[in-house]
N, C-alpha and C positions, 0 to 999 in steps of 0.2 A: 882373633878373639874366640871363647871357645865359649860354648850355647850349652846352656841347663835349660831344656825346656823341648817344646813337642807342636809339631806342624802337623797337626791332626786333619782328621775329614770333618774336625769341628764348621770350617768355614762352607763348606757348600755341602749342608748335609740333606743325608740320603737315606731310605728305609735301611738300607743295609751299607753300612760305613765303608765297611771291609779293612785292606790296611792303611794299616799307618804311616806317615815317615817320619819316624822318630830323629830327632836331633841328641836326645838321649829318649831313657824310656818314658811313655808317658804313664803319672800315677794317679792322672784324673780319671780311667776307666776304672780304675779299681773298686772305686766307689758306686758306679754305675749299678743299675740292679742289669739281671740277665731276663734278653727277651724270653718267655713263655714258651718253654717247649726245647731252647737249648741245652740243657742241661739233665732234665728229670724225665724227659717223654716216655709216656710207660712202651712197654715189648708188647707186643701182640699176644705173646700165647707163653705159658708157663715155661715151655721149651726154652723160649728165648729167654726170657727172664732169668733160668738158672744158666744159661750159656755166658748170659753176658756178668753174673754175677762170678761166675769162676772166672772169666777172662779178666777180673779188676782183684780177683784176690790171689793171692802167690802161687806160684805153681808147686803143686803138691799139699797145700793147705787143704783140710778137711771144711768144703764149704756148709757141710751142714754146722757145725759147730761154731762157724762165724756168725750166719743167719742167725742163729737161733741168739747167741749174745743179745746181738746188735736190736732183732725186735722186742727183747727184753727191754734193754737201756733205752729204747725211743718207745717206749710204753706203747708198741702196737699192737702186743697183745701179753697177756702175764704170761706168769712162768708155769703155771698151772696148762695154759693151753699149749705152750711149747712143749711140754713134757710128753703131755698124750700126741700132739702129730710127732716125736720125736718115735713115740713107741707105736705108733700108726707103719712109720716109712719101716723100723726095725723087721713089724712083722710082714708086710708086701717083700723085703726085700728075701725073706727067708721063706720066701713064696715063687722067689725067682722073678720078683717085679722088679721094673727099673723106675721104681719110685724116687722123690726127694724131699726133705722138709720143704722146697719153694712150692712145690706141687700139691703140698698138701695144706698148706699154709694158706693157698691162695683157692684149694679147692672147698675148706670149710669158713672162707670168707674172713680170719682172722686180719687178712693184709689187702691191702690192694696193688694191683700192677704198677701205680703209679709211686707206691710206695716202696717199694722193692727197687725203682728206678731209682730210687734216692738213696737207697740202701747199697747200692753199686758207689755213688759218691764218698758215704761212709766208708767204705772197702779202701775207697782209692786214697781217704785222707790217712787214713790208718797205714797203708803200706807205705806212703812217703815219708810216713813217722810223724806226720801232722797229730800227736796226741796231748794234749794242752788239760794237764790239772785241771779241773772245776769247769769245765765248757766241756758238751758234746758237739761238734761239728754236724754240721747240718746238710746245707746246700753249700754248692760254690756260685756268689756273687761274680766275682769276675775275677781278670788274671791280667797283670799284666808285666814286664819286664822286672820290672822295681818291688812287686810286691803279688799275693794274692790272697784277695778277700771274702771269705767263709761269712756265712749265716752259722751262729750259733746259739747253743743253748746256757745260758750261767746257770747251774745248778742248784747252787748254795740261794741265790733271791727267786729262781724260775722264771727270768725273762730272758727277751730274745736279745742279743747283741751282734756286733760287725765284729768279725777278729783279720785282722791284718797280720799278713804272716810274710817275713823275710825271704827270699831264695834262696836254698843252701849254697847256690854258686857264690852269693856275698856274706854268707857266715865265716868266711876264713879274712875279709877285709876290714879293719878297725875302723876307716871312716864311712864304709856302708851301715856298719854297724852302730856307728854313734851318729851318724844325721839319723836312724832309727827313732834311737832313741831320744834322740834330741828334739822331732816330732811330736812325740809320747810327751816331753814334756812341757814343752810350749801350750798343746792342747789342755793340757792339765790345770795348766794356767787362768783358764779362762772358762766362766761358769755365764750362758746366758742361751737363752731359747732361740735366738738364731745361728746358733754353732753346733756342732754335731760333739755330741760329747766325750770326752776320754774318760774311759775306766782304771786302765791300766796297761803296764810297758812291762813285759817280763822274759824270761827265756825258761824252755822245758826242754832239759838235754841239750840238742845241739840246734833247736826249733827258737828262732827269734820272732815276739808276738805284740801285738799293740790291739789292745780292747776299746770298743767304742761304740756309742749309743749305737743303733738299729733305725733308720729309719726304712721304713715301711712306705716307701714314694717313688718319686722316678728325679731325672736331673730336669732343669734349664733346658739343656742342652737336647734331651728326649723331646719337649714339647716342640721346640725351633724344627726338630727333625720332623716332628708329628707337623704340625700346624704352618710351617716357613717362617712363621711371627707369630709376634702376641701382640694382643690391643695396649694402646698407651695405658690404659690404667691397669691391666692386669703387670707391665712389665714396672709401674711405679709402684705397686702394692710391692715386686718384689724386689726391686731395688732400695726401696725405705727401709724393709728390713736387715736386706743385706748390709747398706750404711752402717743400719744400729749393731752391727754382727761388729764389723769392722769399727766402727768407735770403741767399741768395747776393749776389743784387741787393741785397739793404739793406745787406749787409755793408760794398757795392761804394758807397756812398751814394746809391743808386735809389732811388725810388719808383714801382713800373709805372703805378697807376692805373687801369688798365683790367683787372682781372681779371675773366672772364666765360667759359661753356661756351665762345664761338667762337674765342675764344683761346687755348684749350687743346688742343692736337692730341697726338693718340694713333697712335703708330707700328703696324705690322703686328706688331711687338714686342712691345706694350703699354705702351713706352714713353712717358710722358706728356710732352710740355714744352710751355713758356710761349713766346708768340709774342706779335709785334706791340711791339714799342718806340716806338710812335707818340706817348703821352702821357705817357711816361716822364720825372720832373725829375727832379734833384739837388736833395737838400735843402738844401746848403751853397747852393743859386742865389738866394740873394737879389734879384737885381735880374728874373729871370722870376719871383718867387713874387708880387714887385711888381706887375707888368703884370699878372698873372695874380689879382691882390685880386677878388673879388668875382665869378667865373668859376666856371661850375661846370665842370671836366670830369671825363667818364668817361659810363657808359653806366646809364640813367637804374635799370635796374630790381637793379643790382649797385652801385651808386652807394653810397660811404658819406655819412655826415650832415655831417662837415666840408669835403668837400669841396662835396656841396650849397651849404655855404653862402659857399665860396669864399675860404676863411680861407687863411691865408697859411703858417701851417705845417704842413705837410703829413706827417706821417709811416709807419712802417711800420706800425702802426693802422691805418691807410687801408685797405690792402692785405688787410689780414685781416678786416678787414670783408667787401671784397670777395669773397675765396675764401669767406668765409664764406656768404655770398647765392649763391654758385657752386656751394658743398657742399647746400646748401639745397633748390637746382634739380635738382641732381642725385637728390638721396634721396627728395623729394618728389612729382617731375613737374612743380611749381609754383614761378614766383618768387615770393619773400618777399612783396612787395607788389605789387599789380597795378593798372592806375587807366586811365581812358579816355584818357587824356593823360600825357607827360611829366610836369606839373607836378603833378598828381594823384599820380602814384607816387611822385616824390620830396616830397612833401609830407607819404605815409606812412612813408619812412625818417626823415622828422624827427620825428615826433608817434605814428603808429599803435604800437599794440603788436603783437609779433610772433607769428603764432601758431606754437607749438612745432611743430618739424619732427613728434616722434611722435603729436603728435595729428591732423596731414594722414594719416602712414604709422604706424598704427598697429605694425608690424612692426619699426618701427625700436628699438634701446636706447636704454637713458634715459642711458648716455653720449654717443651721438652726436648728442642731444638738447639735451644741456646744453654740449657743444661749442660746438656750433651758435652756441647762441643768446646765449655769454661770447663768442664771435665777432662775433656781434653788437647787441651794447650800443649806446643809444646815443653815451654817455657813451664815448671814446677812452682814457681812462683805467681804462673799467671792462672793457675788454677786453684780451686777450693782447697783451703788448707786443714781444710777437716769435713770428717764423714756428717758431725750435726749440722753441718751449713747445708751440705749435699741433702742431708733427709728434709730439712726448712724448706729448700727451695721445690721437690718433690712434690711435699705436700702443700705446698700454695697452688702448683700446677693442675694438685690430683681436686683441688678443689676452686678449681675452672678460674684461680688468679695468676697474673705474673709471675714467675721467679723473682724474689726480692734480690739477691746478689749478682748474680746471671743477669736480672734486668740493668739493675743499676750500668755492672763492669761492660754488657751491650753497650747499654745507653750514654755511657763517658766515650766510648770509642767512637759511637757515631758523633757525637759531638766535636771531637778530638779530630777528626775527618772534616769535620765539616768547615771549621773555622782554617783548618791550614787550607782547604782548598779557596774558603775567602781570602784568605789573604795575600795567597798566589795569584789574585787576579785584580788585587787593589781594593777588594769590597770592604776591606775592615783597614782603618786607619785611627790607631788608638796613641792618647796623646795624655802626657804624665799633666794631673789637673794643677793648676797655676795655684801658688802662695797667694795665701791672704792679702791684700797691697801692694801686690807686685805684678798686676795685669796690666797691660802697655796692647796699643793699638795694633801692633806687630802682630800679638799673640790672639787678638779679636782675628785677624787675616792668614791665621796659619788652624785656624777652626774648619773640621773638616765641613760644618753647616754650612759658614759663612761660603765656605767656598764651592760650593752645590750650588747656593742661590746667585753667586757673583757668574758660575758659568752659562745658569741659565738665563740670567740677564744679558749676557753678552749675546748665546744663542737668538734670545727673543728682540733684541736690536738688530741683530744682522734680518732676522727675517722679515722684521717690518722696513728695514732700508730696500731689501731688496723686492717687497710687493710695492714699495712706493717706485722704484725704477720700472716698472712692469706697467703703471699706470700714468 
């Protein structure tokens, strides 16, 4: 069977992740922000600064001419002040100084070191030919196999956006290129505040690009890393929304697929929403559910069982499995199932039994236990058949009642337990009730009453026969 999906250092995470073992690439870091200081750390001394600015811009390229653009278009300082250090460095150098526009830029306070580090990123988008109409590139968010994700600027309205950008190594492959964009427009689809929003799906030259809100937060997955867990109500505040993300989507005829902590991003707000339309089908797609027979995708350790096993209808089940295994990580510090291997873990979402969230977390309720775990059943039938039941029973939990469905589908099973094991031992002896006129003495003696009191009469004869032989 062959694996879309990614056995990350999501399950035992650590300050510093490190790698990964990909089953294919994984595109949930892509959306991650980048820790502080990877990416922009300023240089120590002007020196370094313009060292490291020519080492990212082409060899033989006039780096003063680059600089000076670039802090034009990132309005760090006007054209007015470029011009005079332009003609500052002209006359040091006809002085036989080994001056530079960095040098002087940074000596009259126009930039800062930190900014000129980012100035370096600019260089390096620009040389890979990363130059996208109406956006300036900013920072780089993260990178991974499948894609990488730039902080930038839309020009034309002046805010900040996410651009997602193809690998030229899959610009020559038609179906890298069309789940692309097939992404772009799934996302597009869907308009609601707990999903990370789509702008736009386009290409510049030979550059494939997918625009999309900016959040300004960290993942799921950050905090677990930060914290080991989160408190039951913090991880129900973020699971109700997530639901309402995902009803939306199903509404819409989605199925995300890939529900997981790194796909979940949390605003400086607290705002939660759903990211990444990468694996997203329509269930009306018949002819991809086709291609797609016998494929597993998603990400192996949030992974539901039908999709394991690459079955062809796919529903919003799925889904809730997934948040389910999402809620799970969250409350626990643990994924559901853990295994040396991909195929090892997804071998326990088909066979192993789950163990209950509140017996990892003691402190947890026995609702957000049984949530949990009608979440995820193996059986797609025997779990919530939609994300408004999943947010209902959430919020009865978050406000200190039962689960109403979860309790009930509990409380039939214990029931359901309880009476076959009476009746494996004789305790229950149920007898179809007698016609009107037609009860006969027979049927007074085949009463399970009657014949309780007929044994114990018998009992209580023998034991007065045998204290009168005693006396």
């Amino acid at each position: 069977m062959e694996v879309m999906g990614n056995l990350v250092s999501e399950a035992k995470p650590k300050p510093d992740p490190g790698k990964t073992t990909p089953i294919v690439p994984d595109r949930a870091a892509d959306t991650a922000p980048v820790p502080a200081g990877s990416g922009d750390s300023a240089p120590a001394t002007a020196a370094d600064a313009e060292q490291m600015l020519q080492e990212a811009a082409k060899s033989g390229t006039n780096l003063d001419t680059i600089v000076s653009r670039l802090v034009i278009e990132q309005n760090l300082a006007t054209e007015d002040e470029v011009r005079h250090c332009l003609e500052r460095v002209r006359q040091m150098r006809d002085e036989n100084s080994q001056a530079s526009l960095v040098q002087i830029l940074l000596n009259n306070e126009y930039v800062t070191k930190r900014q000129i580090a980012r100035l370096k990123l600019a260089i390096e988008a620009e040389r890979s030919g990363q130059k996208i109409p109406g956006y300036r590139l900013e920072k780089k968010l993260g990178a991974g196999a499948m894609a990488t994700v730039w902080k930038a600027r839309q020009l034309s309205l002046d805010r900040d956006v996410a651009i997602k950008v193809l690998p030229r190594k899959f610009t020559s492959n038609p179906q890298f290129i069309e789940r692309f964009y097939a992404e772009g427009r799934s996302a597009a689809q869907l308009n609601h505040p707990n999903i990370v929003q789509a702008y736009d799906v386009g290409k510049a030259g030979e550059l494939y690009y997918f625009v999309m809100e900016y959040v300004d937060g960290r993942t799921v997955y950050d905090d677990i890393t930060r914290h080991k867990r989160l408190s039951e109500r913090e991880a129900i505040e973020i699971a109700v929304q997530i639901a309402d993300a995902l009803q939306h989507a199903h509404a819409k005829g989605l199925i995300h697929r890939d529900v997981k902590p790194k796909n979940v991003m949390i605003t400086k707000e607290g705002v939660a929403k759903l990211a990444d339309m990468g694996l997203a089908r329509a269930v009306s797609d018949k002819e991809l559910a086709e291609a797609e027979a016998g494929k597993a995708f998603g990400t192996p350790y949030y992974i539901s069982p039908e999709q394991i096993r690459g079955e062809r209808q796919i529903g919003p089940p799925a889904d809730v499995y997934s948040l389910g295994a999402t809620l799970y990580h969250m409350v626990t510090g643990s994924v559901p199932f853990d295994g040396p291997n991909p195929s090892a873990v997804m071998h326990k979402h088909l066979k192993a039994e789950l163990v209950p969230p509140d017996h990892v977390n003691p402190k947890l309720s026995a609702g957000i236990s049984q949530i949990i775990e009608m979440m995820m059943a193996k059986d797609p039938k025997a779990r919530y058949q939609n994300c408004g039941d999943v947010r209902a029973d959430l919020r009865a939990v978050r406000e200190g009642k039962s689960p109403v469905i979860a309790h009930k589908d509990w409380g039939m099973d214990l029931a359901g337990v309880a009476q076959a094991e009476a009746a494996a031992v004789g305790q229950i002896a149920e007898a179809p009730a007698p016609k009107r006129g037609s009860f006969t003495i027979g049927d007074l003696f085949r009463q399970p009453l009657v014949i309780l009191m007929l044994v114990l009469l018998v009992v209580s004869i023998g034991i007065n026969v045998f204290l009168a032989s005693r006396s």
